[in-house]
Backbone bond lengths (Angstrom), bond angles and torsions (degrees), N, CA, C in turn:
res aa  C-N    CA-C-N  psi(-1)  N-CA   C-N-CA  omega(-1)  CA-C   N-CA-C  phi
1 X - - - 1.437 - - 1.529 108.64 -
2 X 1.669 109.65 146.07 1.322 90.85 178.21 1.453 105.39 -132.07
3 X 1.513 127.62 133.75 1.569 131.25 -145.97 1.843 94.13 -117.41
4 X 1.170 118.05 113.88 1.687 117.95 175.30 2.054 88.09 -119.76
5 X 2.049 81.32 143.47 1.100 110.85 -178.94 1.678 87.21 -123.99
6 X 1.651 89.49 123.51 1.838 92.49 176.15 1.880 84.88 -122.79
7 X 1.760 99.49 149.87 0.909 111.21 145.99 1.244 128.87 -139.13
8 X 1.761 120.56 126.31 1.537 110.26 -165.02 1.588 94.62 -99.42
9 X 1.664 103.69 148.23 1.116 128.97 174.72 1.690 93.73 -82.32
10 X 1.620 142.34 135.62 1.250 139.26 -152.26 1.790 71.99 -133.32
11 X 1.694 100.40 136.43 1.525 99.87 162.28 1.217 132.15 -66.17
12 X 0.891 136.74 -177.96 1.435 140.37 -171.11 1.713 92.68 -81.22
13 X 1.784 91.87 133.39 2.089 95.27 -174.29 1.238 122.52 63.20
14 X 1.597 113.69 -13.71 1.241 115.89 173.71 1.690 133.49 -67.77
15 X 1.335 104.42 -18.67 1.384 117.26 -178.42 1.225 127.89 -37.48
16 X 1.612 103.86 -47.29 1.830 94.05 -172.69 1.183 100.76 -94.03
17 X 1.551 135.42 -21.48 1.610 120.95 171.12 1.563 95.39 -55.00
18 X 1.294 138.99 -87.78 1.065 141.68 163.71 1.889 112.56 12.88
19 X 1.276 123.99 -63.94 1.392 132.24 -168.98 1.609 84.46 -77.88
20 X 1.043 145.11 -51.00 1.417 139.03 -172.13 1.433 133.61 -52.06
21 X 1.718 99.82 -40.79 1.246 139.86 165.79 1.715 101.27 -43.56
22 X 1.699 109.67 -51.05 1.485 103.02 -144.17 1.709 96.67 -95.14
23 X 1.363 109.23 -21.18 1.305 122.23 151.22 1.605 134.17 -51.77
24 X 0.891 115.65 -59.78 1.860 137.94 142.25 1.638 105.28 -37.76
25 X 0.873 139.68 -40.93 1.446 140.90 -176.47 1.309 104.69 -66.83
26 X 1.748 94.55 -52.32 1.902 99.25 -145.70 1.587 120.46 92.38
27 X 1.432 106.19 -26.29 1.869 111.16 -172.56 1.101 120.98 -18.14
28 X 1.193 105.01 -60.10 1.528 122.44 -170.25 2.125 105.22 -66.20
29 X 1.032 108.78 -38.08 1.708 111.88 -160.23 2.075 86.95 -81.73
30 X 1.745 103.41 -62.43 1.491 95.76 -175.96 1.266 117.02 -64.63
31 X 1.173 127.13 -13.89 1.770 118.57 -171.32 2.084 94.33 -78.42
32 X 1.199 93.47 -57.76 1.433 91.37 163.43 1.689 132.28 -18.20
33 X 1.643 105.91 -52.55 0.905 98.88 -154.87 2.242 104.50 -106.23
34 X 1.636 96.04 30.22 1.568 106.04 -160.10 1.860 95.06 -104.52
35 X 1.511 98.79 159.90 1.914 101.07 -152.42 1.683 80.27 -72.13
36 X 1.193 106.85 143.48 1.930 112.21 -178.74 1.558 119.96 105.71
37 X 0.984 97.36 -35.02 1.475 97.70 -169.98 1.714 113.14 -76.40
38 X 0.908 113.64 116.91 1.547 122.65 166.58 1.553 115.84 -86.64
39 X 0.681 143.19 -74.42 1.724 162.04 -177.45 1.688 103.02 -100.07
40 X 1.773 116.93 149.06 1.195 133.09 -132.64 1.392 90.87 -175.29
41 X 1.627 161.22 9.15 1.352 122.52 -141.62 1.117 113.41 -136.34
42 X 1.264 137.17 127.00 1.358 142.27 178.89 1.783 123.40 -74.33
43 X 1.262 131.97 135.44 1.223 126.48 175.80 1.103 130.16 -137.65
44 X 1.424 140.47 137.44 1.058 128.59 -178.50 1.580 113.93 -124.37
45 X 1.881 92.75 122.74 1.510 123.11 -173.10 1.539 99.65 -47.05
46 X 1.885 86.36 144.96 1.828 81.81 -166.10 2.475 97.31 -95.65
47 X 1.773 87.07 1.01 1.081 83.19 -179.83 1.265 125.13 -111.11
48 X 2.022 117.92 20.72 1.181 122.10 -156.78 1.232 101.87 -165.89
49 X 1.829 110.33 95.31 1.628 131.58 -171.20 1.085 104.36 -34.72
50 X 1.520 126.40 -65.42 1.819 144.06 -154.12 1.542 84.16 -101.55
51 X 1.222 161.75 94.90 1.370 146.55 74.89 1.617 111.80 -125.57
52 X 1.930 77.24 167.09 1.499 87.84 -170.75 1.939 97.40 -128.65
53 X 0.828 114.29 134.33 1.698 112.93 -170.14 1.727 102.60 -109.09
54 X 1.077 130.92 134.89 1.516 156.76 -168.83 1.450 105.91 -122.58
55 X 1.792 116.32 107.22 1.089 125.46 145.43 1.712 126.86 -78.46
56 X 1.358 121.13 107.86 1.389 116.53 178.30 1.772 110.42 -112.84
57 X 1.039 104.00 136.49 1.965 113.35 -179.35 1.400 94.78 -117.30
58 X 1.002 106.80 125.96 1.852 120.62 162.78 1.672 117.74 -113.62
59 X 1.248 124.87 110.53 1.214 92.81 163.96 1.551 145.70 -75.73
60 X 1.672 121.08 9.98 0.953 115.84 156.11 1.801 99.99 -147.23
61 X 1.526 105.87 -170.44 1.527 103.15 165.44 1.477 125.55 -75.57
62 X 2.011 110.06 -24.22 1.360 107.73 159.22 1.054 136.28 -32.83
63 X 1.830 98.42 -51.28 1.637 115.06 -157.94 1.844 103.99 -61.21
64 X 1.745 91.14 -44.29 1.458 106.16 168.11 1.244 137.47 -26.07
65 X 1.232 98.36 -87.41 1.466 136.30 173.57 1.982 96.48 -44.93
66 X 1.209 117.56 -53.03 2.104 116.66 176.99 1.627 93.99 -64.11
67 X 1.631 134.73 -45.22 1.450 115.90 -179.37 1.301 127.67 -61.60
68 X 1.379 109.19 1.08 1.615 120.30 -163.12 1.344 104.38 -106.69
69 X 1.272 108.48 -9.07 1.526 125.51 -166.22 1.451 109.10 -113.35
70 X 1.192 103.00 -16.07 2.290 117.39 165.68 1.247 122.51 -37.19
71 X 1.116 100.60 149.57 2.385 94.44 179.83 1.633 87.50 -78.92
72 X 1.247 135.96 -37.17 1.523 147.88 -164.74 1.774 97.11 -66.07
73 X 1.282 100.66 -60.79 1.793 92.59 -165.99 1.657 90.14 -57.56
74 X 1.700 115.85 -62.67 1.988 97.53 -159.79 1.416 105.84 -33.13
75 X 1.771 105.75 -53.11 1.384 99.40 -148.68 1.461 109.91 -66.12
76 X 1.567 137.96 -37.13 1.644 129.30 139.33 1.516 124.53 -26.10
77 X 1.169 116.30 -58.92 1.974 112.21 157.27 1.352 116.53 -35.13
78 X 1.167 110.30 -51.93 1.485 109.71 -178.45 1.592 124.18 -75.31
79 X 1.160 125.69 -43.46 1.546 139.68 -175.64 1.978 93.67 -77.45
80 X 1.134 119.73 -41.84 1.259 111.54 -177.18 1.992 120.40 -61.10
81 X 1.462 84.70 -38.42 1.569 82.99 170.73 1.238 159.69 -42.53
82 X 1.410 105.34 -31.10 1.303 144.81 -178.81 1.993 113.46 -87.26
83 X 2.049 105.72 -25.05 0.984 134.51 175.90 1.149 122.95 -80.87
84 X 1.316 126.66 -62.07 1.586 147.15 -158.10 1.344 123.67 -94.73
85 X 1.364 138.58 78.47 1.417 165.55 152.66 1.441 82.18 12.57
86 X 2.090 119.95 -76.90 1.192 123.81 -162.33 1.488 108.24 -158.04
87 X 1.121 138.97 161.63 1.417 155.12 170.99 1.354 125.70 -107.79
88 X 1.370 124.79 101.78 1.521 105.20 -177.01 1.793 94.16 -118.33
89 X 1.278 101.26 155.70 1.245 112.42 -162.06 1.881 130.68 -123.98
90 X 0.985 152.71 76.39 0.859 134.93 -146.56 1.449 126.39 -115.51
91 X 1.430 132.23 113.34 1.434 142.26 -127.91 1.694 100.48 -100.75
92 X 0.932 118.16 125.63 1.698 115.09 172.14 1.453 110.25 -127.79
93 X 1.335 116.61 139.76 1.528 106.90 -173.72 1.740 92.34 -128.42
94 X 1.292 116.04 158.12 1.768 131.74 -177.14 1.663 95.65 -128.27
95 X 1.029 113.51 154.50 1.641 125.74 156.08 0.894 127.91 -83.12
């Protein structure tokens, strides 16, 4: 399984375009519902105005690698850009 912890840095004022964006996408509801995906969930740090933190579960790098390839993820790639200061990312893999 492979477990990514994203956290986007949200620009300054950017926040609620940002939450609208992921709404407008769907990301969060269709990634959910793609063969692999376990976990889907967005959060917002109770100690950090401008971010938003993303739990994703894959069960493999396939499943991965086909969500990256979604009309849903580009169109989130794209609307986020214009949003997100920075992305840091952090990769965990299980056996």
């Amino acid at each position: 399984m492979i477990i990514l912890h994203v956290t986007y840095q949200v620009k300054e004022g950017c926040l609620d375009a940002l939450l609208a964006a992921m709404e407008e996408t769907q990301v969060g509801v269709l990634s959910r519902q793609e063969p692999g995906n376990r976990t889907y969930r967005y959060f917002r740090p109770l100690d950090a105005e401008d971010q938003v933190f993303l739990v994703e579960e894959w069960e493999s790098q396939e499943a991965l690698d086909a969500h990256k390839e979604t009309a849903h993820y580009r169109k989130w790639m794209e609307a986020k850009k214009a949003l997100v200061a920075s992305t840091e990312i952090q990769e965990y893999r299980t056996r």
